[in-house]
PQR file with spaces between the fields and no chain letter, atoms N, CA, C, O and H, PARSE charges and radii, in Angstrom:
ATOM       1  N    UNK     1      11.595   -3.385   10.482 -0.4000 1.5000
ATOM       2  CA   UNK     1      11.012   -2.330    9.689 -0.0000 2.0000
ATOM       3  C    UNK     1      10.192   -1.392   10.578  0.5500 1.7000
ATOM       4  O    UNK     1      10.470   -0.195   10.655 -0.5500 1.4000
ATOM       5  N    UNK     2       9.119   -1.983   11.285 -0.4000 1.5000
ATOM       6  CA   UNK     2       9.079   -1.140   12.122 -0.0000 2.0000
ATOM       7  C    UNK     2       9.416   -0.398   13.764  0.5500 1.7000
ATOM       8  O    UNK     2       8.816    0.334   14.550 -0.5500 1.4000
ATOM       9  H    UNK     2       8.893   -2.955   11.221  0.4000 1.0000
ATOM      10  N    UNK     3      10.675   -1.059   13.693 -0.4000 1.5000
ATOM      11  CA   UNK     3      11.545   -0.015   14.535 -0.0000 2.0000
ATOM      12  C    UNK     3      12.315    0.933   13.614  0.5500 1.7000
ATOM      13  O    UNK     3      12.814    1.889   14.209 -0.5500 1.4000
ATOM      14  H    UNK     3      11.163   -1.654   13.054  0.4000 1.0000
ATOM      15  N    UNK     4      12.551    0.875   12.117 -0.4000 1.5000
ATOM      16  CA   UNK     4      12.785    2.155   12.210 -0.0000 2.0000
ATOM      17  C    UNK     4      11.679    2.753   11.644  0.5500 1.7000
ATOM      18  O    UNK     4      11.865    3.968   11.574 -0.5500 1.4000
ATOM      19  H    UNK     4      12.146    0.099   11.634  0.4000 1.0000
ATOM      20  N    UNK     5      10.319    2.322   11.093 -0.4000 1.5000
ATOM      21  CA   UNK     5       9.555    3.692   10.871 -0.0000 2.0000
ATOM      22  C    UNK     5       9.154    4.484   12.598  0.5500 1.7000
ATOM      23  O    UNK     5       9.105    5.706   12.737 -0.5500 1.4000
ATOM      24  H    UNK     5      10.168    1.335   11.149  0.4000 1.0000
ATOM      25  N    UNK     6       8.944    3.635   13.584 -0.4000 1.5000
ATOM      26  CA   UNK     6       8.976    4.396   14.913 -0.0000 2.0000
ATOM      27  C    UNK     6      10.868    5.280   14.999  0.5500 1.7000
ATOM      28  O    UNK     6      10.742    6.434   15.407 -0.5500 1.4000
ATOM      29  H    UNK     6       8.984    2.642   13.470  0.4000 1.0000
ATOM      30  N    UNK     7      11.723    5.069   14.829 -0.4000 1.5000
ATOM      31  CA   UNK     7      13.036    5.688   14.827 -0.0000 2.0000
ATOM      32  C    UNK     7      12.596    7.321   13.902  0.5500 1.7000
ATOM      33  O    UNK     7      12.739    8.453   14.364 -0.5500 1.4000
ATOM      34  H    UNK     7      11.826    4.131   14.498  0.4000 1.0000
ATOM      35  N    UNK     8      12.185    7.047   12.867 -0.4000 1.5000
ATOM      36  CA   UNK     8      11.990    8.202   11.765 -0.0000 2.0000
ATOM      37  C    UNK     8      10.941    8.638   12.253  0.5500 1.7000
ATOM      38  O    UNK     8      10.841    9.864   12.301 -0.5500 1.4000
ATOM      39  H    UNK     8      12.069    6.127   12.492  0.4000 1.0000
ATOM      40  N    UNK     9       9.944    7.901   12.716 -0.4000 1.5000
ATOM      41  CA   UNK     9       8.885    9.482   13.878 -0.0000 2.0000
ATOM      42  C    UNK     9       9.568   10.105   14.962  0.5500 1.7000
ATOM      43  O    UNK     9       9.559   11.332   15.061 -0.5500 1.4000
ATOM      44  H    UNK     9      10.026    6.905   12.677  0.4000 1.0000
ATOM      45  N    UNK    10      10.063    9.497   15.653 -0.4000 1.5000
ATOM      46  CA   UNK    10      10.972    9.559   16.585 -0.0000 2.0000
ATOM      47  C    UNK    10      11.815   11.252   15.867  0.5500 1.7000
ATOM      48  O    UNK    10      11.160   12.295   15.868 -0.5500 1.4000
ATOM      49  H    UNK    10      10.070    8.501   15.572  0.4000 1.0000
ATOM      50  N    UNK    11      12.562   11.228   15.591 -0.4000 1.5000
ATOM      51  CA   UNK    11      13.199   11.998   14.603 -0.0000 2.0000
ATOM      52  C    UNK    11      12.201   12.991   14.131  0.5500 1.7000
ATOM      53  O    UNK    11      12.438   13.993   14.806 -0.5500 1.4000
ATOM      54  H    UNK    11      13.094   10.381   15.590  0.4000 1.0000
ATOM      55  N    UNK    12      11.261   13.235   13.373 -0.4000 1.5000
ATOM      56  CA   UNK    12      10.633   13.960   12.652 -0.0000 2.0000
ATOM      57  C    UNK    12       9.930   14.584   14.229  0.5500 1.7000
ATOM      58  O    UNK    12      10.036   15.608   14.903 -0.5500 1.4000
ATOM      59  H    UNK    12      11.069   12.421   12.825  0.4000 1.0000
ATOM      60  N    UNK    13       9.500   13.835   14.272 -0.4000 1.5000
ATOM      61  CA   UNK    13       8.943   14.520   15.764 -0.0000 2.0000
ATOM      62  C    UNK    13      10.056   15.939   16.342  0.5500 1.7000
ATOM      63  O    UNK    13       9.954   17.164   16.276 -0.5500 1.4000
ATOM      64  H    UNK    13       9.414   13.003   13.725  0.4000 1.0000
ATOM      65  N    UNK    14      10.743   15.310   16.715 -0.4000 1.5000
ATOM      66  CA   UNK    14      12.026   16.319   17.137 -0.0000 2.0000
ATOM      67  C    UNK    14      12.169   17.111   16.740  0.5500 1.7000
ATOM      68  O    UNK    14      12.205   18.151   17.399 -0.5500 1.4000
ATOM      69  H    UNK    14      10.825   14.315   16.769  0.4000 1.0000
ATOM      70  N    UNK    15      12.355   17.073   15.255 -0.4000 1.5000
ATOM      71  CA   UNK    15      12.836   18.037   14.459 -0.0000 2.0000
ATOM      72  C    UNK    15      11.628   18.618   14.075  0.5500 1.7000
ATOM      73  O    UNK    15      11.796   19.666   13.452 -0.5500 1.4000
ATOM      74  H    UNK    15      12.326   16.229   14.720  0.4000 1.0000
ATOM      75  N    UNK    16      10.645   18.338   14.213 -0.4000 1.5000
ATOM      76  CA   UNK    16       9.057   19.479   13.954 -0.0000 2.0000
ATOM      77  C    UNK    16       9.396   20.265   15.608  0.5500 1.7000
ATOM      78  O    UNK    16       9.531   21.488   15.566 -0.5500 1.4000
ATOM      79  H    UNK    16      10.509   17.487   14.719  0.4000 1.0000
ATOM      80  N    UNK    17       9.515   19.645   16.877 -0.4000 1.5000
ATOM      81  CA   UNK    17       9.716   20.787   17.718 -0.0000 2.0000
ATOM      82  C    UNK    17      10.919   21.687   17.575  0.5500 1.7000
ATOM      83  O    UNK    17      10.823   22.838   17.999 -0.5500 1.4000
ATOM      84  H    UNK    17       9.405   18.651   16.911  0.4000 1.0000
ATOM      85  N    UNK    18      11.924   21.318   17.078 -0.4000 1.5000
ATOM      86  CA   UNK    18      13.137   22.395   17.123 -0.0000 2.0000
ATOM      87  C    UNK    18      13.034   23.243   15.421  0.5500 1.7000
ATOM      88  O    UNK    18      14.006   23.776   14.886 -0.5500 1.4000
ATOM      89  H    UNK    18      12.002   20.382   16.734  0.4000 1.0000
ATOM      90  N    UNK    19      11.585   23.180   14.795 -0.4000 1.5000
ATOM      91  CA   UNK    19      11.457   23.794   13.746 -0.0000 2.0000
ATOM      92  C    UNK    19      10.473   24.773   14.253  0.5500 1.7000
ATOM      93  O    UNK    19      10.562   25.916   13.806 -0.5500 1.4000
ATOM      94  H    UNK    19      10.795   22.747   15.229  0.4000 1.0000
ATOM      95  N    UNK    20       9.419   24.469   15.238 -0.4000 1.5000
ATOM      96  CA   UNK    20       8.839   25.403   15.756 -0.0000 2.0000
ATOM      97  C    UNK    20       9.818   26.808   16.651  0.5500 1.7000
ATOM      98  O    UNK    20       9.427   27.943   16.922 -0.5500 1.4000
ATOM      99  H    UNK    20       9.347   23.540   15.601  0.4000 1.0000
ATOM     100  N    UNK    21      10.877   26.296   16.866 -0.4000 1.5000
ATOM     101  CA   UNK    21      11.701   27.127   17.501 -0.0000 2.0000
ATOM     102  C    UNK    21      12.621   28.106   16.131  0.5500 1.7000
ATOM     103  O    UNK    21      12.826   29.297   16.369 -0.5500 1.4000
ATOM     104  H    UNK    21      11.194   25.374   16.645  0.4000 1.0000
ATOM     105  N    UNK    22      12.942   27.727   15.252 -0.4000 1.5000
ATOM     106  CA   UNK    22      13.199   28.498   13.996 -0.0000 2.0000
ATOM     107  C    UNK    22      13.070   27.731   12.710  0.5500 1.7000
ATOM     108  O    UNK    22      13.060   26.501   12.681 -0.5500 1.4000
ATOM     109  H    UNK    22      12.776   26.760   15.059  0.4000 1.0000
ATOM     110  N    UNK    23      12.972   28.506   11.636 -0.4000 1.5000
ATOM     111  CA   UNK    23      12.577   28.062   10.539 -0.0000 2.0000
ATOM     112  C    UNK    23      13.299   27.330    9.424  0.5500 1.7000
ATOM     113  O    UNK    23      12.912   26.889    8.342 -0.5500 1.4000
ATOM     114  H    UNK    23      12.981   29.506   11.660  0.4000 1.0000
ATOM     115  N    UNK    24      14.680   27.345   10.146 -0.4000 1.5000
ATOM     116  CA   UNK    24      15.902   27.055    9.398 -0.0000 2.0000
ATOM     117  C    UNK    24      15.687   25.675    8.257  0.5500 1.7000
ATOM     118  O    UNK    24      15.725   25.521    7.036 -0.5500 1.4000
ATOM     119  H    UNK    24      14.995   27.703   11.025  0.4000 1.0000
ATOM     120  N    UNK    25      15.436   24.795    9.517 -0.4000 1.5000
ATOM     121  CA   UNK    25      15.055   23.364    9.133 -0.0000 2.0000
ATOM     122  C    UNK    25      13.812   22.820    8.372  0.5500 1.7000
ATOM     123  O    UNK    25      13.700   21.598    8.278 -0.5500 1.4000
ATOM     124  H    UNK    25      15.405   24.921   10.508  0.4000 1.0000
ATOM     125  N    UNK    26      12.963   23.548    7.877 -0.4000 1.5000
ATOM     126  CA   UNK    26      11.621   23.538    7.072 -0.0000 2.0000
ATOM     127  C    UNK    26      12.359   22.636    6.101  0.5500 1.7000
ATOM     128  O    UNK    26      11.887   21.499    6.074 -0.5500 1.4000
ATOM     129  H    UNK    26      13.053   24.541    7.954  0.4000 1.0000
ATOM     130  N    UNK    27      13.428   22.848    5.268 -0.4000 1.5000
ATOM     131  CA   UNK    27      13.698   22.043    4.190 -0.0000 2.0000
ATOM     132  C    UNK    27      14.205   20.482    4.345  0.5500 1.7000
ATOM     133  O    UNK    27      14.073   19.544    3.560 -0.5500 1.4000
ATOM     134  H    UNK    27      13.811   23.771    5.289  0.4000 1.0000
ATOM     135  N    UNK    28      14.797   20.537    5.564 -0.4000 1.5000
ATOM     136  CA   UNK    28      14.908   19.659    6.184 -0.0000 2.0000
ATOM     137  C    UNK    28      13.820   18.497    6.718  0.5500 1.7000
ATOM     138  O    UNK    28      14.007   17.286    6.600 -0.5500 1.4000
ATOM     139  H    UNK    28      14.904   21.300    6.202  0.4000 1.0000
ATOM     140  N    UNK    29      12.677   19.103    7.313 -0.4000 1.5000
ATOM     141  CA   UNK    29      11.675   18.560    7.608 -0.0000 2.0000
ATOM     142  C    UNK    29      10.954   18.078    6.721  0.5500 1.7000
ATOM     143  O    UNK    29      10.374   17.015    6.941 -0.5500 1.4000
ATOM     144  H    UNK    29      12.524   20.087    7.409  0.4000 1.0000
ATOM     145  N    UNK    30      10.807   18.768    5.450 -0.4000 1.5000
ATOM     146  CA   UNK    30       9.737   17.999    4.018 -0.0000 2.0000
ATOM     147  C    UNK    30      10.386   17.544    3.445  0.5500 1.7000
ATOM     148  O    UNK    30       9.882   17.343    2.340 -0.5500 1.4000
ATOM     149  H    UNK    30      11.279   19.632    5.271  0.4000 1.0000
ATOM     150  N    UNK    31      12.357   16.834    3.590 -0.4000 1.5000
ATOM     151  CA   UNK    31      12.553   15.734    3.460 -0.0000 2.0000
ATOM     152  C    UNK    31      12.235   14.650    4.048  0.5500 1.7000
ATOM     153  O    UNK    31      11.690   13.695    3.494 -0.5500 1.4000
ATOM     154  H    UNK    31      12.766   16.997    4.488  0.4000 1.0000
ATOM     155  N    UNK    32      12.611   14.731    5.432 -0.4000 1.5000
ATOM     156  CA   UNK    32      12.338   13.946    6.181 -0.0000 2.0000
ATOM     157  C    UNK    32      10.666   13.027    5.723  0.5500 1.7000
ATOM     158  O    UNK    32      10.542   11.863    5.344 -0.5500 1.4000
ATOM     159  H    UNK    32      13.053   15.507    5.882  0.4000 1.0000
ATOM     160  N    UNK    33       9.335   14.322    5.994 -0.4000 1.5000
ATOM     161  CA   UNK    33       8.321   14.044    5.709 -0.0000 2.0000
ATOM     162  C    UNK    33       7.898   12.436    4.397  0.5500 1.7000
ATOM     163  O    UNK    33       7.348   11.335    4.426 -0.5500 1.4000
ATOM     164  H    UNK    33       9.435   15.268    6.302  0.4000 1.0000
ATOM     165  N    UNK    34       8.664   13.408    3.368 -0.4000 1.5000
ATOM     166  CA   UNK    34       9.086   12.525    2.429 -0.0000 2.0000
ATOM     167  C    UNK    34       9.425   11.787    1.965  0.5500 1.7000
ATOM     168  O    UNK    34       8.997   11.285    0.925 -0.5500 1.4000
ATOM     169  H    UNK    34       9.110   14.302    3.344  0.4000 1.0000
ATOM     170  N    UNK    35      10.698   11.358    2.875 -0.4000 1.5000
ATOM     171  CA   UNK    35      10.901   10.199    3.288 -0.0000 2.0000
ATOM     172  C    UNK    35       9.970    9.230    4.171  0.5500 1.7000
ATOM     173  O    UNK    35       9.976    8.011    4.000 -0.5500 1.4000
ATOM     174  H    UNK    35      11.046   11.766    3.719  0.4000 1.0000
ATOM     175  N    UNK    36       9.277    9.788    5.002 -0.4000 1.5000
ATOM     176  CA   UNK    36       8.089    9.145    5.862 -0.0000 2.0000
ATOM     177  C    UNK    36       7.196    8.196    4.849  0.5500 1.7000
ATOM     178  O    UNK    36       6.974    6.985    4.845 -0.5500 1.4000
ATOM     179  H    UNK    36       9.272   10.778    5.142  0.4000 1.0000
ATOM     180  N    UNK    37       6.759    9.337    3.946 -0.4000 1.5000
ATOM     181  CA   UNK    37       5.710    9.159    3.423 -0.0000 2.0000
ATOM     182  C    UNK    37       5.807    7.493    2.398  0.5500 1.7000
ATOM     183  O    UNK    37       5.044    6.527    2.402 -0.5500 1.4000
ATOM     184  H    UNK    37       6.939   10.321    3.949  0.4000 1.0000
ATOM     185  N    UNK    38       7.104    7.759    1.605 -0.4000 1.5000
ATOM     186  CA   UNK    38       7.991    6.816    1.264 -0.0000 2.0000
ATOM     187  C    UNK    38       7.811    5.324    1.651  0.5500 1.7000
ATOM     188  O    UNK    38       7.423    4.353    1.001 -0.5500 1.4000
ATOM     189  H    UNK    38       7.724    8.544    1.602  0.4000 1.0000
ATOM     190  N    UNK    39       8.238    5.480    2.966 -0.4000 1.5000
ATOM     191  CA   UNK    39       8.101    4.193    3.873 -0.0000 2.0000
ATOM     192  C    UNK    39       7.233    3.868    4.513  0.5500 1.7000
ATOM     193  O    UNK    39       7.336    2.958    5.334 -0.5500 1.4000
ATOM     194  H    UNK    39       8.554    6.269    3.493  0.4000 1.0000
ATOM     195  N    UNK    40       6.010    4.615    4.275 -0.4000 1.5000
ATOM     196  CA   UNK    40       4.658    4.326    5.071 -0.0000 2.0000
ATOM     197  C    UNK    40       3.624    3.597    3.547  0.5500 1.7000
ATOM     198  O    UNK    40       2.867    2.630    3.632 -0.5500 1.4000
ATOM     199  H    UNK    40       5.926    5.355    3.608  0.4000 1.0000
ATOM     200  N    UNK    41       3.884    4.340    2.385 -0.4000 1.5000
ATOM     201  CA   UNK    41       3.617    3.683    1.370 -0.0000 2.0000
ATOM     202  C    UNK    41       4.041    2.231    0.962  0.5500 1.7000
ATOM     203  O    UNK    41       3.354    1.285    0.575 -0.5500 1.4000
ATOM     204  H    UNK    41       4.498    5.125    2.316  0.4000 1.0000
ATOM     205  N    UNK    42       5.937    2.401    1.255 -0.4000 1.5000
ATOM     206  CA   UNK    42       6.107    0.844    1.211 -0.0000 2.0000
ATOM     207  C    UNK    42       5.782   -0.039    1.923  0.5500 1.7000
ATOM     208  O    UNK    42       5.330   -1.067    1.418 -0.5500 1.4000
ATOM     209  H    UNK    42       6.495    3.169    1.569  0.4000 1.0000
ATOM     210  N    UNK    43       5.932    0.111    3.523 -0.4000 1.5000
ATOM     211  CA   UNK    43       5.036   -0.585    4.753 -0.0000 2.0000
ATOM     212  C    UNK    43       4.106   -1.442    4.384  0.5500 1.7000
ATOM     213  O    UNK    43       4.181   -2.670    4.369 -0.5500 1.4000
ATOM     214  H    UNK    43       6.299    0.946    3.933  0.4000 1.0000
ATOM     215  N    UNK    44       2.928   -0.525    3.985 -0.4000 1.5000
ATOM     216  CA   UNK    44       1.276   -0.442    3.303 -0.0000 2.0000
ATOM     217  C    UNK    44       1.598   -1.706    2.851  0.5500 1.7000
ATOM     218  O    UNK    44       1.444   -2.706    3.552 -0.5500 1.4000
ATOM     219  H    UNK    44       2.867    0.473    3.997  0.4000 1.0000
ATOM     220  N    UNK    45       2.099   -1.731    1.565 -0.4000 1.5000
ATOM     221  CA   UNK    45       2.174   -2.945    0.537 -0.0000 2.0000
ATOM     222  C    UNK    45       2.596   -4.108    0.497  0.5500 1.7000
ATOM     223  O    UNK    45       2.143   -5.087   -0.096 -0.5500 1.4000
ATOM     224  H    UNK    45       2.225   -0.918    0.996  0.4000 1.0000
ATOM     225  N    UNK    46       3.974   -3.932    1.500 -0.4000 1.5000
ATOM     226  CA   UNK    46       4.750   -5.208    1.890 -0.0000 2.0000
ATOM     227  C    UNK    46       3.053   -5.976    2.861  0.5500 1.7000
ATOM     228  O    UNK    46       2.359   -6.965    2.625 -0.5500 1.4000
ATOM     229  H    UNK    46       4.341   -3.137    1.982  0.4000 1.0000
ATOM     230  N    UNK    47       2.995   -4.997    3.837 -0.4000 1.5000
ATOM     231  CA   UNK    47       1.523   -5.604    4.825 -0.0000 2.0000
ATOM     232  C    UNK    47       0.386   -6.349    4.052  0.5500 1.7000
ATOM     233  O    UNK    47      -0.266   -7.389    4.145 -0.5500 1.4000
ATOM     234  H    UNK    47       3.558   -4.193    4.029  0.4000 1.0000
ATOM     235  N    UNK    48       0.505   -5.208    3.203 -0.4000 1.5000
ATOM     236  CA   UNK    48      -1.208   -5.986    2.340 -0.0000 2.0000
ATOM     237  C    UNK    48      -0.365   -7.432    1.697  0.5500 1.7000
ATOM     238  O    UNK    48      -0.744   -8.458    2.261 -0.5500 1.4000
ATOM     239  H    UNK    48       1.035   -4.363    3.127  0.4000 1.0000
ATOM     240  N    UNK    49       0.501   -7.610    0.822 -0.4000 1.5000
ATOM     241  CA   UNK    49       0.909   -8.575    0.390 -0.0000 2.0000
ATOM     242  C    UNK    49       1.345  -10.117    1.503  0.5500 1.7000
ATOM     243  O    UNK    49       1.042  -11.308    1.429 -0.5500 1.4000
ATOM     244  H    UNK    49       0.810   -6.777    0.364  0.4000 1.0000
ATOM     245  N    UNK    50       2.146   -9.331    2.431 -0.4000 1.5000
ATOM     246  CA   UNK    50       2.203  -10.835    3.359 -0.0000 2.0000
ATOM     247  C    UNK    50       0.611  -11.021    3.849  0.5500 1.7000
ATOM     248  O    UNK    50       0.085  -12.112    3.630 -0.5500 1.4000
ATOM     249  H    UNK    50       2.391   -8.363    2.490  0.4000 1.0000
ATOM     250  N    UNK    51      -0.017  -10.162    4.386 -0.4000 1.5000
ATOM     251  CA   UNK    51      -1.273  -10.916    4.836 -0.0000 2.0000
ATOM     252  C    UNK    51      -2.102  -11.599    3.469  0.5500 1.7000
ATOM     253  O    UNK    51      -2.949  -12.411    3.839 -0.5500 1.4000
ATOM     254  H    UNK    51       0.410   -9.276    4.563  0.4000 1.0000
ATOM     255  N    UNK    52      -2.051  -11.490    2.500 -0.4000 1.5000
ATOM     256  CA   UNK    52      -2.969  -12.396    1.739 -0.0000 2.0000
ATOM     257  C    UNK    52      -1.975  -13.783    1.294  0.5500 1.7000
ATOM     258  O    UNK    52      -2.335  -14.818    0.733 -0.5500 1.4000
ATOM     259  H    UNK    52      -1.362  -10.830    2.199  0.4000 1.0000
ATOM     260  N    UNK    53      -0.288  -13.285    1.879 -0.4000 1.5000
ATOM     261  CA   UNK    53       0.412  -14.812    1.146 -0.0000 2.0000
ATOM     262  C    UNK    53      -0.038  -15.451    2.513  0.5500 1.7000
ATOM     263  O    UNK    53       0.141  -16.668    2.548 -0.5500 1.4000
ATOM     264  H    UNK    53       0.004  -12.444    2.334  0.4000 1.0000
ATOM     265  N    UNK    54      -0.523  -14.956    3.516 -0.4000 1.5000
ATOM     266  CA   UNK    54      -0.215  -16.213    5.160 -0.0000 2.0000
ATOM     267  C    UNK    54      -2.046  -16.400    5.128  0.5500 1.7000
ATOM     268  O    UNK    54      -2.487  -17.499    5.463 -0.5500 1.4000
ATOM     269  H    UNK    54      -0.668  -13.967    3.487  0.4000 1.0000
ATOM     270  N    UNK    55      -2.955  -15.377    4.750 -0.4000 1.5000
ATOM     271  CA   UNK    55      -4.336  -16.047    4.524 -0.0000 2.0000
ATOM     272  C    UNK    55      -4.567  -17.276    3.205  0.5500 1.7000
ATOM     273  O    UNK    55      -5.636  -17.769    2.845 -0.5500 1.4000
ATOM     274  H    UNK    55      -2.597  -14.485    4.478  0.4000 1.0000
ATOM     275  N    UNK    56      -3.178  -17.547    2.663 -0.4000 1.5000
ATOM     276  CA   UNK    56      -3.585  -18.383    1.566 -0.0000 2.0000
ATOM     277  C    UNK    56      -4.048  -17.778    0.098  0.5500 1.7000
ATOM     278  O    UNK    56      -4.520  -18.527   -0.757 -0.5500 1.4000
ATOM     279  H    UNK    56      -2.310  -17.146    2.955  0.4000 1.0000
ATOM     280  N    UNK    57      -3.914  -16.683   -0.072 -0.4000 1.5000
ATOM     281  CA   UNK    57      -3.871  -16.683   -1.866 -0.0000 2.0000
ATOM     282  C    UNK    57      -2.781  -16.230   -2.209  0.5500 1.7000
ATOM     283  O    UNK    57      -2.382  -15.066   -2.245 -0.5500 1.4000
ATOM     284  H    UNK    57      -3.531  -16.074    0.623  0.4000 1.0000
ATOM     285  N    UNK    58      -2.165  -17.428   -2.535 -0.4000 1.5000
ATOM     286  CA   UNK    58      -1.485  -17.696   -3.238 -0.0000 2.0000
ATOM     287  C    UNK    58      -1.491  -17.460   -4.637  0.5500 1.7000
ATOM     288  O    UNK    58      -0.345  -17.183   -4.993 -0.5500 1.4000
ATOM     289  H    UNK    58      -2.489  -18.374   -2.506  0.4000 1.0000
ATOM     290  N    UNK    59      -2.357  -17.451   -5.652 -0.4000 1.5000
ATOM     291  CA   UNK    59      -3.022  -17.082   -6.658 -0.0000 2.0000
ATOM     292  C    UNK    59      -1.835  -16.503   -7.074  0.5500 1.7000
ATOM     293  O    UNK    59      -0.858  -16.961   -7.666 -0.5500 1.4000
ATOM     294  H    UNK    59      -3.287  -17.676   -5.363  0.4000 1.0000
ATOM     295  N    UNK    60      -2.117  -15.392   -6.641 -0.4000 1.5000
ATOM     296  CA   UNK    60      -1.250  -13.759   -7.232 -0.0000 2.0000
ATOM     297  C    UNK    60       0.183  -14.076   -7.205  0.5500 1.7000
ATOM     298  O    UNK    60       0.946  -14.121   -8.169 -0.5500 1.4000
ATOM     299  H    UNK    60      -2.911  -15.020   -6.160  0.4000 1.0000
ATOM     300  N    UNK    61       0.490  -14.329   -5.737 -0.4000 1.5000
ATOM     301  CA   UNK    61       2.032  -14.926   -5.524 -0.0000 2.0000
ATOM     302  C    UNK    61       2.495  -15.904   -6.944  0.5500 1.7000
ATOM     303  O    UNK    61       3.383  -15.611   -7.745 -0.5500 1.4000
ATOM     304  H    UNK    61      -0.131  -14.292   -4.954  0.4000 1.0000
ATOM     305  N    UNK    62       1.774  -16.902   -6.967 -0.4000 1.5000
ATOM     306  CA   UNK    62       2.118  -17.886   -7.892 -0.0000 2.0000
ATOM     307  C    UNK    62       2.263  -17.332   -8.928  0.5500 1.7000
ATOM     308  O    UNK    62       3.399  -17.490   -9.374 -0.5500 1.4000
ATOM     309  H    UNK    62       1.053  -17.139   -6.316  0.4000 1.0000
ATOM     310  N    UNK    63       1.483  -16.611   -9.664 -0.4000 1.5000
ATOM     311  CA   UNK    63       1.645  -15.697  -10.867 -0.0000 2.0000
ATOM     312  C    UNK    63       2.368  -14.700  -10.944  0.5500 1.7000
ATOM     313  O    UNK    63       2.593  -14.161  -12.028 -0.5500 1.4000
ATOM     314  H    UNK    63       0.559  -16.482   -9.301  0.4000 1.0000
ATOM     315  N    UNK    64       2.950  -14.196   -9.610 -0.4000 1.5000
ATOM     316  CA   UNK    64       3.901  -13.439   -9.918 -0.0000 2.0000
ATOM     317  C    UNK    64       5.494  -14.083   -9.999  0.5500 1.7000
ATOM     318  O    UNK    64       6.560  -13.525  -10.258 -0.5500 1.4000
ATOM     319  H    UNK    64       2.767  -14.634   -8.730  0.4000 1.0000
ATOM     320  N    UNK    65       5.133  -15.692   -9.618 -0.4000 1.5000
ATOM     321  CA   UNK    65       6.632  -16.136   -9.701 -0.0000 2.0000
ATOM     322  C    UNK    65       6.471  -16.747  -11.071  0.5500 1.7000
ATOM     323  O    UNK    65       7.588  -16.719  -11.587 -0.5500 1.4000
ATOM     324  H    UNK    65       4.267  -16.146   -9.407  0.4000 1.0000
ATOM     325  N    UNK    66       5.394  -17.413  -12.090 -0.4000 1.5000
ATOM     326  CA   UNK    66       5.582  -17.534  -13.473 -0.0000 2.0000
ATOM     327  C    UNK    66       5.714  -16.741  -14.182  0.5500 1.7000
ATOM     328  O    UNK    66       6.097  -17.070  -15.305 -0.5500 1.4000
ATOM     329  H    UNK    66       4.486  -17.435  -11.670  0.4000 1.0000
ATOM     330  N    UNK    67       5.372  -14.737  -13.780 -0.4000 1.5000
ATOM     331  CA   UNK    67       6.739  -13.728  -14.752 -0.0000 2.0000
ATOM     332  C    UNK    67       7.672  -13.980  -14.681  0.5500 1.7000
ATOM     333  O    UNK    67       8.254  -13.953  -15.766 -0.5500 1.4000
ATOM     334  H    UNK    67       5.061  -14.470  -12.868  0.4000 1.0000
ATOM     335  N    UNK    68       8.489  -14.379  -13.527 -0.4000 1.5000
ATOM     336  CA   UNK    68       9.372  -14.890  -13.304 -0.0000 2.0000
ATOM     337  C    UNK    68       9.980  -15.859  -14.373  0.5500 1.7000
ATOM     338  O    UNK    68      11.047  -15.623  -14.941 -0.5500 1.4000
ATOM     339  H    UNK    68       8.016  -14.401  -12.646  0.4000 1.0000
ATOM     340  N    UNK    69       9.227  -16.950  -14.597 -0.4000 1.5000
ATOM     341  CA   UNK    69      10.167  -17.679  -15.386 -0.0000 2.0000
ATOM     342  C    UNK    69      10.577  -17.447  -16.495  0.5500 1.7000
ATOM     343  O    UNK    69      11.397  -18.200  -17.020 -0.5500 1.4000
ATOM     344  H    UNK    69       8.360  -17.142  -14.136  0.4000 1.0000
């Protein structure tokens, strides 16, 4: 996961310098962005969630697998 959110900076990067060179790609770029933003939000959450299942609360986990049943 995060080789490709570094891949998609990687990328956005690029394409912000060859947007400074013309404007063509603006629409292009606040997809991209968008997509960033996307996967920096999901990142966030997956992170916050494994670090409290490997610090041990379990709590939440557990209760989210008895919606489950």
């Amino acid at each position: 996961m995060k080789k490709q959110f570094n891949r998609m900076k990687q990328l956005a990067n690029q394409t912000v310098g060859r947007a400074e060179k013309t404007e063509v790609l603006s629409d292009d770029l606040l997809q991209i962005e968008r997509r960033l933003e996307t996967v920096r939000l999901i990142s966030h959450n997956v992170h916050k969630k494994m670090i409290s299942c490997l610090q041990g609360h379990v709590s939440t986990a557990n209760s989210s697998f008895k919606l489950l049943d």
